[in-house]
LOZABA-163781 format. One line per 5 residues: their letters; for each residue x, y negated, z negated of C-alpha. Coordinates in nm, 3 decimals, always signed. Last residue first. Example, Ala and Ser with C-alpha at 12.3 -4.5 7.8 and 13.67 -1.06 7.14 Angstrom:
SA	+1.367/+0.106/-0.714; +1.230/+0.450/-0.780
This chain:
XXXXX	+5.216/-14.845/+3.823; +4.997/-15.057/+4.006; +5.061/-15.388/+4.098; +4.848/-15.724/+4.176; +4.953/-16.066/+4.260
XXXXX	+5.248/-15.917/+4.546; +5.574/-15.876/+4.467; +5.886/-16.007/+4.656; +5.947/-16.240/+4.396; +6.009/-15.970/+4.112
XXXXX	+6.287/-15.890/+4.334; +6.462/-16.213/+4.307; +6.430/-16.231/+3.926; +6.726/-16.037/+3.799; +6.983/-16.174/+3.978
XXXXX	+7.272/-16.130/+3.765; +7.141/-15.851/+3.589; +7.466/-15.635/+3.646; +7.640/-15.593/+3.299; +7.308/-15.512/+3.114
XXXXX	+7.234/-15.241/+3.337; +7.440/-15.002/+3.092; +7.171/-15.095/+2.805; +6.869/-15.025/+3.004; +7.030/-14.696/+3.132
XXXXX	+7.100/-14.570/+2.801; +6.717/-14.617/+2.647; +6.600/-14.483/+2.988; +6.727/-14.128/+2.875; +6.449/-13.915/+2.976
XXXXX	+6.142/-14.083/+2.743; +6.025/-14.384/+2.637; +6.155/-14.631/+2.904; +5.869/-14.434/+3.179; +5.629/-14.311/+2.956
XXXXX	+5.447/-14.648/+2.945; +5.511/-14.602/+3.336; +5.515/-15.004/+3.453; +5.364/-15.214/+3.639; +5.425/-15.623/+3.610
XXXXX	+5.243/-15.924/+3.752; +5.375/-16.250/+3.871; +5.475/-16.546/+3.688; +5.840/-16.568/+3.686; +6.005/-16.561/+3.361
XXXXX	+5.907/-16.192/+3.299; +6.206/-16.072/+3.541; +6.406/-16.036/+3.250; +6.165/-15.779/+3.126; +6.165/-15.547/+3.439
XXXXX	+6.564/-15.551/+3.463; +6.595/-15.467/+3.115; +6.338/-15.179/+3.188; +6.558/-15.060/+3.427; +6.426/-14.966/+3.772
XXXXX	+6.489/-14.606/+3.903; +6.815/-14.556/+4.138; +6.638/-14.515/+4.489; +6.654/-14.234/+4.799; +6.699/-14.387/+5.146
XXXXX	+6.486/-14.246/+5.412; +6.485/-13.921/+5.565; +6.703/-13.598/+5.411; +6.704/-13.292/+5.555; +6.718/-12.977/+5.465
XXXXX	+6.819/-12.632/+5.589; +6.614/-12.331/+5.596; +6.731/-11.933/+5.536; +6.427/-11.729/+5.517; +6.154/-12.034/+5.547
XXXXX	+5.898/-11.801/+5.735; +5.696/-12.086/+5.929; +5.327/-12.061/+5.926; +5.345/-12.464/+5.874; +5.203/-12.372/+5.513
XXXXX	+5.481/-12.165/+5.465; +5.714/-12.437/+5.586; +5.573/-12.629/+5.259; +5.534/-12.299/+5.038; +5.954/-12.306/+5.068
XXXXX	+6.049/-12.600/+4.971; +5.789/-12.566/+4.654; +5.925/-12.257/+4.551; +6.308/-12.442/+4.594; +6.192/-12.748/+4.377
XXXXX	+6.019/-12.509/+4.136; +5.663/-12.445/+4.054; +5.311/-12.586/+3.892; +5.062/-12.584/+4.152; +4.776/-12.793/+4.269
XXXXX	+4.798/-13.108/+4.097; +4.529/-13.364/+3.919; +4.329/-13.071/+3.871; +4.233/-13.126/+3.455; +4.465/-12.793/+3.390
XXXXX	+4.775/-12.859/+3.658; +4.775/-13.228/+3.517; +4.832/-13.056/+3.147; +5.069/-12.861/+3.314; +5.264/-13.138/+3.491
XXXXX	+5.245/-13.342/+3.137; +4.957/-13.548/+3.130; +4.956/-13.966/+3.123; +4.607/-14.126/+3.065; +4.596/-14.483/+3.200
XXXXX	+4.176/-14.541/+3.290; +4.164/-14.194/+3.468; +4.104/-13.831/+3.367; +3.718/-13.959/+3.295; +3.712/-14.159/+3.599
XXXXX	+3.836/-13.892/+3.832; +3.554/-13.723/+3.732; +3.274/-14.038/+3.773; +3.480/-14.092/+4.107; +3.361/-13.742/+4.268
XXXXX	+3.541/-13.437/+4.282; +3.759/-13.320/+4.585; +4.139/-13.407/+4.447; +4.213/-13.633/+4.821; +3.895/-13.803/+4.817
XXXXX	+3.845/-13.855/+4.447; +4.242/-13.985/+4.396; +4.215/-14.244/+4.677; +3.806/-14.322/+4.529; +3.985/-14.360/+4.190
XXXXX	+4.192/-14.626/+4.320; +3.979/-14.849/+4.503; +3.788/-14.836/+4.161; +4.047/-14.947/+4.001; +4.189/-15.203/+4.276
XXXXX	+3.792/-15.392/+4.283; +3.819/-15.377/+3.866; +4.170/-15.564/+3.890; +4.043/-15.788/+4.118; +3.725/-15.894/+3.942
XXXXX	+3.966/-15.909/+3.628; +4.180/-16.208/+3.862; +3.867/-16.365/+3.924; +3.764/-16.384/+3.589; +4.104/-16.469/+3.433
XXXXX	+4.086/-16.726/+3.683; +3.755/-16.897/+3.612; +3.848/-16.879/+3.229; +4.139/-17.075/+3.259; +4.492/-16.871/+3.245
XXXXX	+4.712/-17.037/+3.039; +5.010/-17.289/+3.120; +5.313/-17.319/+3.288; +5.337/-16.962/+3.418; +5.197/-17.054/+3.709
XXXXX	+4.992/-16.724/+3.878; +4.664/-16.828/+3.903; +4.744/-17.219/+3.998; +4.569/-17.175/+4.343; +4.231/-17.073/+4.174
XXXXX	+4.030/-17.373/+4.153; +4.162/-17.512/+4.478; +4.356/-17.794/+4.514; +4.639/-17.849/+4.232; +4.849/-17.985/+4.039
XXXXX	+5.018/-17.863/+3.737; +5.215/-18.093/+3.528; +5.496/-17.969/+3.366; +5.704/-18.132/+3.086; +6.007/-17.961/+2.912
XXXXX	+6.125/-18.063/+2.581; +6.244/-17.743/+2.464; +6.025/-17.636/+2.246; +5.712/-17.781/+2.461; +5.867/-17.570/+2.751
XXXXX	+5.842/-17.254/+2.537; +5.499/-17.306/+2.411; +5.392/-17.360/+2.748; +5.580/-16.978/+2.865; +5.255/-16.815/+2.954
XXXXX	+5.367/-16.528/+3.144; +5.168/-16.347/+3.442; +4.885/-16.083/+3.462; +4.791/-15.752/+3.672; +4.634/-15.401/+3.516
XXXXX	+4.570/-15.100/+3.709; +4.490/-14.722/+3.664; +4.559/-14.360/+3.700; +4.850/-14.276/+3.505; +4.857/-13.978/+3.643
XXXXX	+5.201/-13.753/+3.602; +5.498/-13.744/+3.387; +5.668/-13.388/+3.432; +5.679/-13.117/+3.213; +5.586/-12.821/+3.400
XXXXX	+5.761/-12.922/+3.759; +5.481/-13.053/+3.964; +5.314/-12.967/+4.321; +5.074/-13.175/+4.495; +4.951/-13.022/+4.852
XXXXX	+4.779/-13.129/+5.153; +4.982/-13.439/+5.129; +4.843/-13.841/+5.113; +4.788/-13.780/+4.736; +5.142/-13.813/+4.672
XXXXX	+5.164/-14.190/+4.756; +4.915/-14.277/+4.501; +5.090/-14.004/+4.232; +5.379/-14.278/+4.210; +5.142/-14.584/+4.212
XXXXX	+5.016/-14.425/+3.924; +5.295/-14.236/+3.791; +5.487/-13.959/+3.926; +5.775/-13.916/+3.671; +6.051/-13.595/+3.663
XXXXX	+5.995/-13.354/+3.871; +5.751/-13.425/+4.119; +5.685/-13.256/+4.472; +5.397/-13.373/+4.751; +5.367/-13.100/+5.020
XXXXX	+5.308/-13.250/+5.400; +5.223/-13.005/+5.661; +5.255/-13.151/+6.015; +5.105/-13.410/+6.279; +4.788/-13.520/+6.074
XXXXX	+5.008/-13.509/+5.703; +5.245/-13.773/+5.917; +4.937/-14.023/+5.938; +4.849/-13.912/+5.591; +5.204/-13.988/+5.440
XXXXX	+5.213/-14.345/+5.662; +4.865/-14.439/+5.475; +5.013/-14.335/+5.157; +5.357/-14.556/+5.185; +5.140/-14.881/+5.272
XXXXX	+4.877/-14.847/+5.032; +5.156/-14.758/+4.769; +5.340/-15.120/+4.869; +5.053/-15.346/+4.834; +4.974/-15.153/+4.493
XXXXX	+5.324/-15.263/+4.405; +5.532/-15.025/+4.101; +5.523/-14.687/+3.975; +5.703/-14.484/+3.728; +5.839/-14.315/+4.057
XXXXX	+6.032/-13.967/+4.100; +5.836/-13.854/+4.435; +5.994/-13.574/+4.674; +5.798/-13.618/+4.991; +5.835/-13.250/+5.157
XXXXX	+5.765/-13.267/+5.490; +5.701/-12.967/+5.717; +5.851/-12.824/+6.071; +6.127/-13.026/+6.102; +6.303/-12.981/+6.476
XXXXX	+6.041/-13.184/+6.617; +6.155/-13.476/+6.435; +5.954/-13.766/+6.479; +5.713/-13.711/+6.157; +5.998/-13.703/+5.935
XXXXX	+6.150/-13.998/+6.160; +5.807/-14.174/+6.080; +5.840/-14.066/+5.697; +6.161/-14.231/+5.648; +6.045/-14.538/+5.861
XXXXX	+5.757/-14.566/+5.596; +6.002/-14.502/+5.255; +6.226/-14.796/+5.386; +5.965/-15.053/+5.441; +5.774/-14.988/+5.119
XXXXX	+6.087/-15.009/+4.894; +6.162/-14.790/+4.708; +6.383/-14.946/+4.420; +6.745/-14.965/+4.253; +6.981/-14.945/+4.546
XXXXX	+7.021/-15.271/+4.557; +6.698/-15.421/+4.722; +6.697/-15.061/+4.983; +6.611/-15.261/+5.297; +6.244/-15.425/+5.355
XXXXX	+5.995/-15.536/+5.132; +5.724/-15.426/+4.926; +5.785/-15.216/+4.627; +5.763/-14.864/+4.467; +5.989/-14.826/+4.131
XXXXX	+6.219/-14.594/+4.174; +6.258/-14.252/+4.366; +6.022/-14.190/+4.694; +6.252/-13.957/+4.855; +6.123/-13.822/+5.238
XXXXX	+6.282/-13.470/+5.294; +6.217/-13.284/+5.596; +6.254/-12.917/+5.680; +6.446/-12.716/+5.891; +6.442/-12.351/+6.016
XXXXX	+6.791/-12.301/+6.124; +6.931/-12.322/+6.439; +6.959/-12.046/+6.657; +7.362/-11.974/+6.788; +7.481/-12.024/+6.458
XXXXX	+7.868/-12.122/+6.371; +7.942/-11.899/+6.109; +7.969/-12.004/+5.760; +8.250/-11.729/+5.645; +8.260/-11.516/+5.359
XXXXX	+8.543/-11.403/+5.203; +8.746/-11.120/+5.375; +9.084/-11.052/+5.186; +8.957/-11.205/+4.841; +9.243/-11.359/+4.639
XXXXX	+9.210/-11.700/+4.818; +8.801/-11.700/+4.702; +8.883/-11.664/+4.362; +9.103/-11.969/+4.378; +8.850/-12.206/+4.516
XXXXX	+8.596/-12.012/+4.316; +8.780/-12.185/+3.982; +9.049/-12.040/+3.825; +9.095/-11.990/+3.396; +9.412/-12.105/+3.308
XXXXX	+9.736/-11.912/+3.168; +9.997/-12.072/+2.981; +10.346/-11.934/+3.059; +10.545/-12.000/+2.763; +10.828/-11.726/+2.724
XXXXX	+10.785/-11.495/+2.474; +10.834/-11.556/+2.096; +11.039/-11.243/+1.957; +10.824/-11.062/+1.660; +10.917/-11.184/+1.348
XXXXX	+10.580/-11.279/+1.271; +10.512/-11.570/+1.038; +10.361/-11.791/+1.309; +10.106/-11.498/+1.440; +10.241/-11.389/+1.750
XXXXX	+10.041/-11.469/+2.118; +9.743/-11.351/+2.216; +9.769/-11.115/+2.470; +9.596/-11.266/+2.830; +9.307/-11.238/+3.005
XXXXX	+9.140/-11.093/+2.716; +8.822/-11.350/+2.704; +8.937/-11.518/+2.392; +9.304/-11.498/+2.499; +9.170/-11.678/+2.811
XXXXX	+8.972/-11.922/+2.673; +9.318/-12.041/+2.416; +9.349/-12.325/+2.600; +9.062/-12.503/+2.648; +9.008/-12.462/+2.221
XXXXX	+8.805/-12.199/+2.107; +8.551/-12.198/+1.775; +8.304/-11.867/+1.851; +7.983/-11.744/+1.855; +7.743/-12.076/+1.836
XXXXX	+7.469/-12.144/+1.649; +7.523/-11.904/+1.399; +7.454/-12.147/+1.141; +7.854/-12.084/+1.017; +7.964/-12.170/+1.379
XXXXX	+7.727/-12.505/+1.434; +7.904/-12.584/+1.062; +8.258/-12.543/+1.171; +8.214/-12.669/+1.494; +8.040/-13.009/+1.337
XXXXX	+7.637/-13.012/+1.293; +7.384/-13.232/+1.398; +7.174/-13.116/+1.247; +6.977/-13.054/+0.935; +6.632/-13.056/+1.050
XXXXX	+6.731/-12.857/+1.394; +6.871/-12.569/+1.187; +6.526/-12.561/+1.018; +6.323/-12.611/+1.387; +6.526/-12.291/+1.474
XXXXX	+6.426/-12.074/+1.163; +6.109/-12.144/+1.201; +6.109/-12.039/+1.577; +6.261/-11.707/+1.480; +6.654/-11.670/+1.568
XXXXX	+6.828/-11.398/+1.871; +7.014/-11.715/+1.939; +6.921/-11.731/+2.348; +6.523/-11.649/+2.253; +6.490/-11.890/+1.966
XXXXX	+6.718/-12.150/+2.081; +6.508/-12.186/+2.407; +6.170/-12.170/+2.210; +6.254/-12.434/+2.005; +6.374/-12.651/+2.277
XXXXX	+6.037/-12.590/+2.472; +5.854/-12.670/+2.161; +6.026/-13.013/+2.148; +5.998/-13.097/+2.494; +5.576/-13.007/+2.407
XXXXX	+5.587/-13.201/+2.123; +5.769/-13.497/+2.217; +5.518/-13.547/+2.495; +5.232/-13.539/+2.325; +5.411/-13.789/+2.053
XXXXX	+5.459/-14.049/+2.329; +5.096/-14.063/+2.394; +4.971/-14.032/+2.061; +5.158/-14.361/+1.994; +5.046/-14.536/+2.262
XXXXX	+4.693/-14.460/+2.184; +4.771/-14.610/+1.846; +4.908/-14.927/+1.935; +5.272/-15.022/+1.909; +5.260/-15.347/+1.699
XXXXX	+5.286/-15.712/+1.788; +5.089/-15.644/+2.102; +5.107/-15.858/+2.419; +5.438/-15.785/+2.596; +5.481/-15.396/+2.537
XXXXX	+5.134/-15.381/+2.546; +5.135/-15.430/+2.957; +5.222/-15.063/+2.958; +4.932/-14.924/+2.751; +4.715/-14.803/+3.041
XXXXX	+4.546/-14.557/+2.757; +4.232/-14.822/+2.743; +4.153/-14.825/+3.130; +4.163/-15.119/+3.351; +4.397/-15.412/+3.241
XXXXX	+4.397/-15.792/+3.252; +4.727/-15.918/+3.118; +4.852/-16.265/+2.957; +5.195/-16.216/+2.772; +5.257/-16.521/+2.584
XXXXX	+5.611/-16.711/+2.559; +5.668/-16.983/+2.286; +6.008/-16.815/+2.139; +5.824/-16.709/+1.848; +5.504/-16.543/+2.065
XXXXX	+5.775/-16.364/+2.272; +5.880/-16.207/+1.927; +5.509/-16.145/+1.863; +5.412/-15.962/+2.188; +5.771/-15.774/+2.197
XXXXX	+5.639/-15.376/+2.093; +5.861/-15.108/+2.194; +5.828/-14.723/+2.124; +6.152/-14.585/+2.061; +6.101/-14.200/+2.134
XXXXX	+6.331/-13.937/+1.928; +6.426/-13.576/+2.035; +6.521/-13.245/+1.851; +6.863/-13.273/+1.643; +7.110/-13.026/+1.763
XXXXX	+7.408/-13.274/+1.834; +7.681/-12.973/+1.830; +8.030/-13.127/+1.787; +8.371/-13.022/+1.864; +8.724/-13.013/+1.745
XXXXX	+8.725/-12.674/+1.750; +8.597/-12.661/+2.043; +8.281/-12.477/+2.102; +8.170/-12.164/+2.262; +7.799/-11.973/+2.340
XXXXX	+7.811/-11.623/+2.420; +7.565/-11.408/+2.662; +7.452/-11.723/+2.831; +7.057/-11.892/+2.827; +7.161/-12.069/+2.502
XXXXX	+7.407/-12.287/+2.714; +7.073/-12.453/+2.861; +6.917/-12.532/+2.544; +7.213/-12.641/+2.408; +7.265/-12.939/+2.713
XXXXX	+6.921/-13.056/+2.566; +6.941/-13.102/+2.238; +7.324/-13.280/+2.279; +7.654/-13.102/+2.366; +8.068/-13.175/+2.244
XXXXX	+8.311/-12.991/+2.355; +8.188/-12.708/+2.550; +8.187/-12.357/+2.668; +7.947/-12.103/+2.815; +8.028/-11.786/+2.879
XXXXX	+7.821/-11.561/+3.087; +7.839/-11.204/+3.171; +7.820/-10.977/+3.450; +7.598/-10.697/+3.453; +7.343/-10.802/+3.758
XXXXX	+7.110/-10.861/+3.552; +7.340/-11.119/+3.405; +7.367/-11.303/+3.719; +6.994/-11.342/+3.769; +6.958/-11.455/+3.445
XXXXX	+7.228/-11.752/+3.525; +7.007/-11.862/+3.803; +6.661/-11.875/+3.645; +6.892/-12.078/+3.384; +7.023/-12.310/+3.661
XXXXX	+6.653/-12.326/+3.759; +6.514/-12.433/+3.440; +6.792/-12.704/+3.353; +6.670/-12.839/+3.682; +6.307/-12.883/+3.632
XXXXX	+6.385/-12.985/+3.286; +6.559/-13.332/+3.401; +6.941/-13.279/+3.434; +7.172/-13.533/+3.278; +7.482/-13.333/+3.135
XXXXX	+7.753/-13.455/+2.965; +7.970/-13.175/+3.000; +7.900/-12.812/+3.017; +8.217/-12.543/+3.095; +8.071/-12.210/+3.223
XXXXX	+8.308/-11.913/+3.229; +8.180/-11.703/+3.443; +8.145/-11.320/+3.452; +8.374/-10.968/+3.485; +8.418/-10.959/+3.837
XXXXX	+8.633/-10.671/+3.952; +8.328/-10.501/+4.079; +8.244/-10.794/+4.321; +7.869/-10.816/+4.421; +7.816/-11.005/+4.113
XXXXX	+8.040/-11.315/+4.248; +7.878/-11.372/+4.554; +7.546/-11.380/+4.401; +7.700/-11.669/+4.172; +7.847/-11.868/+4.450
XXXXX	+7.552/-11.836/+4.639; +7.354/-11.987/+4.331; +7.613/-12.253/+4.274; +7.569/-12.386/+4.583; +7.211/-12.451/+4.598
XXXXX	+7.168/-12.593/+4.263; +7.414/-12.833/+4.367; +7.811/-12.994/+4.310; +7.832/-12.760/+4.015; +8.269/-12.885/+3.970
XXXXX	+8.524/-12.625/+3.997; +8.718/-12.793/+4.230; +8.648/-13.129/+4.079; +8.424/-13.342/+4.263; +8.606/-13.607/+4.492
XXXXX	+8.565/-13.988/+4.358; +8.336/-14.259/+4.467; +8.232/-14.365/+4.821; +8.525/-14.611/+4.799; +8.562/-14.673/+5.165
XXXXX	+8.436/-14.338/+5.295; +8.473/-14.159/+5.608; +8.374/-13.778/+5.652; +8.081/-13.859/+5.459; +8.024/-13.587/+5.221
XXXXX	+7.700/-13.354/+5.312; +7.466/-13.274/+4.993; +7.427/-12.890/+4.871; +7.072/-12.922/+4.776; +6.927/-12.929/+4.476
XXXXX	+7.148/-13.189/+4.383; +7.352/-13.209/+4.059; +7.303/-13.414/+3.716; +7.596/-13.477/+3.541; +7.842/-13.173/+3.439
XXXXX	+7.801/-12.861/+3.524; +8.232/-12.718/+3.567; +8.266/-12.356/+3.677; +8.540/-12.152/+3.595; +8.577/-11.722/+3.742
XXXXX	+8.656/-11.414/+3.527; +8.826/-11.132/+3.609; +9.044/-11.347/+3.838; +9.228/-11.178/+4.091; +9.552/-11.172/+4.086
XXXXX	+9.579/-10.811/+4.259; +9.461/-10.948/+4.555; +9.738/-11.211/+4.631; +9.851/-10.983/+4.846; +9.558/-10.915/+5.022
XXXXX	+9.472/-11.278/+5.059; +9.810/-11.323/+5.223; +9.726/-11.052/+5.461; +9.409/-11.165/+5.527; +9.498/-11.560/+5.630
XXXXX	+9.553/-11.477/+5.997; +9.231/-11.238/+6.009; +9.005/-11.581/+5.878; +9.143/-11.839/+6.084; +9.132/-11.612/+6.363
XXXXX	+8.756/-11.533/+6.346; +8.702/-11.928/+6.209; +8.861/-12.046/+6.570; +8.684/-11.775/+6.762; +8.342/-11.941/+6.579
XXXXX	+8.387/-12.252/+6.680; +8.495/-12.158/+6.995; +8.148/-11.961/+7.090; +7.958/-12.238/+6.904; +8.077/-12.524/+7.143
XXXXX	+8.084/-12.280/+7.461; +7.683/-12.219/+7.371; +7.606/-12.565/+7.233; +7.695/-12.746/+7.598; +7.382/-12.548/+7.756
């Protein structure tokens, strides 16, 4: 009963907010900007995210014209084509880091402006293969003078360390199940192996076609005459402008001559009288919105929304409790996200968003037997975007419904365990270690010596007992038998559409499509739904912090896919000034992972 007064002067208060501020919006009317800045730059939410009203260095304020979400920026744009005095955007791109799911939207986005006759300019200073792509879905593409164009397709460093560790005394021991689950090769081989290979170059073909096609379509070019541009890029301003790459060399400044905001000024040899200098910027919606008399106002609602859950699973999966620096999911914290999910009567579906190369098999039990006890209260729809591997797509397989983005990481079905033999290290350097024992077994895991031949046994029994544990998960919740699910198994890694083809998913869609399918499936219309958020969502784990955990003898899961494409190359080398502890979480796991 307290909500009704609460709502009533809530909204009174934004009524006379709004008519008090009119007349100076009116006035400022006829400054209204013909065309209106936005800033994409990082990698923004889906979802417009709530700031803390408190923080204690909880990181700097966007930028007014900063793409804070997907969300956002699409009512911003539909607010903007309803207004006749709206020319376009001009779209600034900086150092982006979306995965392809996202660059998709924003360009689903940005079509729907331009049918609606505006335009688009986009604008940068310098962009790589990727950032293009997206600016080739405006009506002109800019570039600084200055600038650069890094057009040159996409490269995949395969690793191999087996025979440097073999020169500092240090073997790799592994059992594996299935010949394509090629992570533990980064250890053991001396080369990268040839499945390995293929792998990687699937992958690079189809982001590669998908950039080809992008140019293609936004340049007005043939696909051979993209991939020949790409073969000689990158290319400076002056060369990206003569390739027809881009329309036009302007500088920050001189946008709004370029767009007619504002005359150009005199040539230097003109004797015409130099005006006053008054230099003219391009606004962001902050500004728009203060020359509009009536803007549009988030009324206080008497019905709540339609909500649904969110439950992250984002890093690699282990046991444990708390968020172990922000870097993993952790068992502990994904299960009490998922309870509250299931708690909340106002949520009427889950949505457990996984981004996981993989990680504990302990840990993935745990997680997928608290997705199926939610999955028995309410709809639970299992989204990827980026990497869902192994013990990644073992948590999803708890929800009614897997959906991918098209060229995600999925599968990986399979399991391998081992340790570190670092004898010929300790002989190097003088060390002596005797290992003693009681029980045949209990020295499995010391990385002092070799494994003997009864352990290796007993640790490939184990390894065969988790595979097939595993393909009777996926067999269960896909419908087919374990003989199928065999046959897509042992490692293999498929693209979301590939996955879509052998059944591993169920749809192929959008974050949004699939948001909304998962109150559909609670025979909830989603119209206007908000989201939120249960459980802590994790950074992804380096590969620098993976390997420099290899000095204590437990067992390691990783992606193959997962330091080979997206970046990880950059986010191994800025981790190296924070691996001061890099083997206490490694302690935490169990004998046997899963990736």
């Amino acid at each position: 009963m307290l909500r009704l007064p609460f709502i009533a002067l809530a909204n009174l208060f934004l009524l006379l907010s709004s008519l008090l501020g009119a007349p100076f919006r009116m006035l400022a009317a006829r400054h209204r900007p013909a065309y209106v800045r936005f800033r994409l730059t990082g990698d923004p939410s889906y979802r417009q995210q709530r700031r803390p009203r408190f923080s204690l260095g909880g990181g700097s304020k966007p930028e007014p014209s900063d793409v804070t979400s997907l969300e956002r920026f699409g009512e911003d744009l539909r607010l903007l084509a309803k207004d006749a005095r709206v020319k376009g955007i001009v779209l600034e791109v900086e150092e982006l880091g979306l995965p392809s799911a996202k660059r998709e939207a924003l360009v689903a986005l940005l079509a729907e402006f331009r049918a609606a006759g505006k335009r688009v300019v986009a604008w940068a200073v310098m962009v790589d293969s990727d950032s293009y792509a997206l600016m080739c879905a405006a009506d002109e593409v800019l570039l600084a003078p200055m600038g650069r164009l890094e057009l040159v397709g996409y490269a995949a460093e395969a690793t191999a360390l087996g025979e440097g560790l073999s020169r500092v005394g240090i073997r790799g021991q592994f059992v594996r199940r299935g010949d394509y689950k090629t992570a533990p090769e980064l250890f053991t081989h001396p080369e990268v192996s040839d499945i390995q290979r293929r792998t990687v170059e699937t992958f690079l073909d189809e982001r590669y076609s998908v950039l080809v096609e992008a140019v293609a379509a936004g340049r007005k070019k043939t696909a051979e005459e993209v991939k020949g541009l790409i073969d000689v890029g990158p290319f400076s301003a002056q060369r990206a402008k003569a390739a027809g790459l881009v329309d036009a060399l302007v500088s920050e400044a001189d946008l709004p001559v370029h767009l007619g905001l504002v005359a150009a000024p005199p040539a230097a040899d003109s004797k015409a009288p130099a005006a006053e200098e008054d230099e003219t910027e391009l606004e962001p919606l902050e500004m728009y919105l203060e020359t509009v008399p009536f803007p549009p106002v988030k009324w206080k609602r008497l019905k709540r929304r339609t909500r649904l859950a969110l439950v992250p699973v984002s890093g690699m999966i282990v046991p444990g409790k708390g968020n172990a620096g922000g870097r993993l999911a952790t068992a502990d914290a994904v299960v009490k996200g998922l309870r509250a999910a299931g708690r909340d009567k106002r949520s009427k579906a889950v949505l457990l968003y996984v981004n996981s190369p993989g990680g504990a098999a302990i840990a993935s039990e745990q997680i997928l037997e608290a997705v199926q006890r939610v999955a028995k209260k309410k709809p639970v729809l299992a989204y990827m975007d980026q990497v869902c591997a192994s013990a990644g797509y073992m948590v999803a397989l708890g929800a009614k419904e897997v959906w991918s983005a098209p060229h995600a990481v999925v599968g990986s079905i399979g399991v391998f365990a081992g340790k570190f033999d670092t004898s010929g290290l300790l002989k190097l350097l003088g060390i002596h270690r005797t290992v003693l024992t009681r029980g045949a077994n209990a020295a499995l895991l010391s990385f002092s010596r070799a494994f003997s031949e009864g352990e290796r046994a007993a640790l490939e029994a184990d390894v065969e007992e988790m595979y097939q544990s595993f393909l009777g998960h996926v067999a269960k919740a896909r419908g087919r038998t374990k003989e199928e699910i065999h046959a897509l198994a042992e490692g293999r890694v498929y693209s979301g559409l590939r996955a879509k083809d052998v059944g591993l998913v169920d749809r192929i869609g959008g974050f949004e499509e699939a948001c909304r399918h998962a109150l559909s499936l609670a025979n909830v219309t989603p119209g206007d739904f908000e989201l939120k958020t249960y459980g802590a969502a994790e950074r992804k784990m380096s590969l620098l912090r993976l390997l420099m955990g290899a000095a204590h003898p437990q067992t390691y899961a990783v992606c193959p896919m997962s330091w080979n494409l997206g970046g990880q190359e950059r986010e191994v080398l800025a981790s190296l000034a924070d691996e001061t502890r890099w083997g206490e979480w490694l302690r935490q796991w169990g004998r046997e992972t899963r990736d």
